[in-house]
C-alpha positions as CSV (number, residue, x, y, z in Angstrom):
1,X,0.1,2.0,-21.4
2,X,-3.6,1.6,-21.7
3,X,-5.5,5.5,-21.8
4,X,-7.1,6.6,-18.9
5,X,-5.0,3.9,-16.9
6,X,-5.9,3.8,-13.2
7,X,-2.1,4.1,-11.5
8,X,-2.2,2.2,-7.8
9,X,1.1,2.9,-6.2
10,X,0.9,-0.6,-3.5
11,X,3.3,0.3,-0.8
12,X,4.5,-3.1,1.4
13,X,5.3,-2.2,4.9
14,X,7.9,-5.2,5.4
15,X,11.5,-5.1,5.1
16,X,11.7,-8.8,5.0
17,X,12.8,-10.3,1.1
18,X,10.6,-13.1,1.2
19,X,7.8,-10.6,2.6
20,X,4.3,-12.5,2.1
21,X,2.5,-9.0,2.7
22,X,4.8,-7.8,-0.5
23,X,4.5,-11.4,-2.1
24,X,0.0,-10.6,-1.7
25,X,0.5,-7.3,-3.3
26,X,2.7,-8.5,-6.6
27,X,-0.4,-11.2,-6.5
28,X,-3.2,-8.2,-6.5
29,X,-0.9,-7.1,-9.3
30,X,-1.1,-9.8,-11.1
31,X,-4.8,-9.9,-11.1
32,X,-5.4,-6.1,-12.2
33,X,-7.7,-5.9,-15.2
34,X,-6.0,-4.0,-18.0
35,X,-7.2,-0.3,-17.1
36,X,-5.4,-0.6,-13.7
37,X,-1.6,-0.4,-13.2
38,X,-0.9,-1.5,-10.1
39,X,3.1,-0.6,-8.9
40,X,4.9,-2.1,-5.8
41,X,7.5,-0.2,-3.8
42,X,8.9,-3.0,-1.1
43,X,11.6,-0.6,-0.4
44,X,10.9,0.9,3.1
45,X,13.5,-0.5,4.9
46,X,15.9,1.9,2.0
47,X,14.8,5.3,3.6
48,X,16.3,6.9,6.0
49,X,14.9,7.9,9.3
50,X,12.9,11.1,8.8
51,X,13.8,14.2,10.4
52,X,11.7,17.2,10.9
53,X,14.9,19.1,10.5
54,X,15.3,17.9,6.5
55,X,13.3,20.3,4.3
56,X,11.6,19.4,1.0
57,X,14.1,21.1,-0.6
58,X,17.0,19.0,1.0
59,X,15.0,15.5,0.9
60,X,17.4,12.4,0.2
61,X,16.9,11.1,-3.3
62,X,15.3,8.1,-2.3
63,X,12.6,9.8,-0.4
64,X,11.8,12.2,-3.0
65,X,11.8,9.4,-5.3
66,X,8.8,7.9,-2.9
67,X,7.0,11.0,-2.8
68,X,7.0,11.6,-6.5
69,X,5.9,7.7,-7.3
70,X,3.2,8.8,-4.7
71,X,2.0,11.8,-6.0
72,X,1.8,10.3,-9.7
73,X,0.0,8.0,-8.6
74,X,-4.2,7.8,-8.5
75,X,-4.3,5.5,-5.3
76,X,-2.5,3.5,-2.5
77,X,-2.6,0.4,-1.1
78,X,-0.7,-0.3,1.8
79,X,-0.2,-4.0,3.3
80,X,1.8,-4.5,6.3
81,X,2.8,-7.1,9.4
82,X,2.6,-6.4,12.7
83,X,5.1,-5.9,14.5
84,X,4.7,-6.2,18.2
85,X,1.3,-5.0,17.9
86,X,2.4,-2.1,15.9
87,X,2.8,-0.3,12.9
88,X,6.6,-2.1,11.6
89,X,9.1,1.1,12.2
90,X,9.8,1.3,8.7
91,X,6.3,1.3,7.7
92,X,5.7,4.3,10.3
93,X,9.0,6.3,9.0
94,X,7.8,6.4,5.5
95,X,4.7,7.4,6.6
96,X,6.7,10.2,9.0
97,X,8.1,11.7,5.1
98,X,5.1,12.3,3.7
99,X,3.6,14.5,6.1
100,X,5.1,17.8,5.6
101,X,4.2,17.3,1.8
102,X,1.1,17.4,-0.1
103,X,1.6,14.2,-2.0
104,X,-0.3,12.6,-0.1
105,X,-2.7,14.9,1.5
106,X,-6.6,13.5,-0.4
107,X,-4.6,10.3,-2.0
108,X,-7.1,7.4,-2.1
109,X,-5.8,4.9,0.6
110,X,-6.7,1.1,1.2
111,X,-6.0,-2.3,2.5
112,X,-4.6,-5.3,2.4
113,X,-3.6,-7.6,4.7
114,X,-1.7,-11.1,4.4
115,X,-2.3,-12.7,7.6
116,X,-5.8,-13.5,9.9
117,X,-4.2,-11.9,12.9
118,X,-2.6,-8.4,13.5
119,X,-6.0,-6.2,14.2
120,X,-3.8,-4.1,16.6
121,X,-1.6,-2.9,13.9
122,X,-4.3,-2.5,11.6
123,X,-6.1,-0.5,14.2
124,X,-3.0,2.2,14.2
125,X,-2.7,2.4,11.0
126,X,-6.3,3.5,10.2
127,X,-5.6,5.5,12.7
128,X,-2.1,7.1,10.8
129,X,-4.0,7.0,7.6
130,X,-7.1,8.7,7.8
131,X,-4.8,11.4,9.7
132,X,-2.3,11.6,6.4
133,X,-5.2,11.4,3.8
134,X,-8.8,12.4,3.9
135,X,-8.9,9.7,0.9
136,X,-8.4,6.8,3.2
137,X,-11.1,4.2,3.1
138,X,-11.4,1.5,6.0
139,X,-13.8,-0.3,4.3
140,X,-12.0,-1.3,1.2
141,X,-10.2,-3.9,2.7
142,X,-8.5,-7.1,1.2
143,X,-7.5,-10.2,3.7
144,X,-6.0,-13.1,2.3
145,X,-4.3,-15.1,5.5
146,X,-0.9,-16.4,3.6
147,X,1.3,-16.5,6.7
148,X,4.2,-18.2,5.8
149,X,3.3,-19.2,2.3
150,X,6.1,-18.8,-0.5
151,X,5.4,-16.1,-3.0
152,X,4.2,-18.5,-5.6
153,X,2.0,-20.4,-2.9
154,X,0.3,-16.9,-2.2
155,X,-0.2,-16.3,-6.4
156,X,-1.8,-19.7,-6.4
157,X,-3.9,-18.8,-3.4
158,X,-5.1,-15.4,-5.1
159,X,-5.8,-17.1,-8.0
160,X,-8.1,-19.7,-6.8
161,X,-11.6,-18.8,-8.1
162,X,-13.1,-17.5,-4.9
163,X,-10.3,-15.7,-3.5
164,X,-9.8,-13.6,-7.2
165,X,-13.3,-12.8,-7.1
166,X,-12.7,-11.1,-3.9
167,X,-9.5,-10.1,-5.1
168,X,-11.0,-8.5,-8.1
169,X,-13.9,-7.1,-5.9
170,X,-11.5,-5.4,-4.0
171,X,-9.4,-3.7,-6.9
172,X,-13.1,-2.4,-8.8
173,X,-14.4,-1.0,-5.5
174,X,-10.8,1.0,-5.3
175,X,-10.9,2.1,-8.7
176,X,-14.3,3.2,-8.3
177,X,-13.3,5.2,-5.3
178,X,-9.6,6.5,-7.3
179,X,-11.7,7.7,-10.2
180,X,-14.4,9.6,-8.5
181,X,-11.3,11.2,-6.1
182,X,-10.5,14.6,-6.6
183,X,-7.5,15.6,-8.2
């Protein structure tokens, strides 16, 4: 681990296992300089439904597990379908966790998106976002349409000169905006 690393926590809202939103994120990944770690949980679809009526005290493993990558982490990306127009359900439930906790409360938020359609969802989930975390930053934004592209068609697409640019663009202007975040 490189000092002063820059931790991203990149969150895929897609339960799917050949996800191309999660398939765009391991690409971001993989075209992080050295000073920025960039993480993907693709496990969503793992937690249970929330329930107003679970405590932090009595959280299931696997959501305190999320929360704790979360909170030890500098920034999040989030990438997501849409799913009839919407935020996917398990998307929106792990979103539901977080906000009786403070993990994410100021967290740094952007993102990216894998497809040239689903405005509607991306609408919502600004709208979730910027409710969960004063961090959240619509402009930062990353679209790389990959619809139904295999996860190494999506790497090769990301690492095509103009699209890393923008790619690598996209990763400075959030570590710009991690590193000057409060903590």
């Amino acid at each position: 681990m490189i000092k002063n690393q820059l931790k991203i926590l990149a969150i895929s809202g897609s339960t799917r296992r050949h996800s191309t939103n999660t398939a765009l994120l391991r690409a971001i990944a993989a075209v992080a300089p050295a000073d920025i770690s960039v993480e993907i949980f693709d496990k969503v679809g793992d937690l249970p439904i929330f329930s107003p009526d679970i405590s932090d005290e009595s959280f299931p493993d696997i959501v305190r597990q999320f929360a704790d990558r979360i909170a030890a982490s500098d920034g999040l990306i989030v990438s997501s379908p849409e799913y009839v127009h919407s935020i996917p359900g398990g998307l929106k439930n792990a979103i539901d966790w977080l906000v009786s906790g403070s993990e994410v409360i100021g967290k740094p938020i952007a993102l990216a998106h894998a497809s040239h359609r689903g405005d509607d969802m991306l609408t919502g989930l600004r709208l979730v976002l910027s409710t969960v975390s004063s961090g959240f930053n619509e402009r930062i934004f990353f679209r790389l349409p990959v619809k139904q592209a295999t996860p190494v068609e999506i790497l090769e697409r990301v690492m095509e000169p103009g699209n890393r640019r923008e790619a690598e663009a996209f990763l400075h202007n959030f570590a710009t905006l991690c590193r000057g975040a409060p903590r």
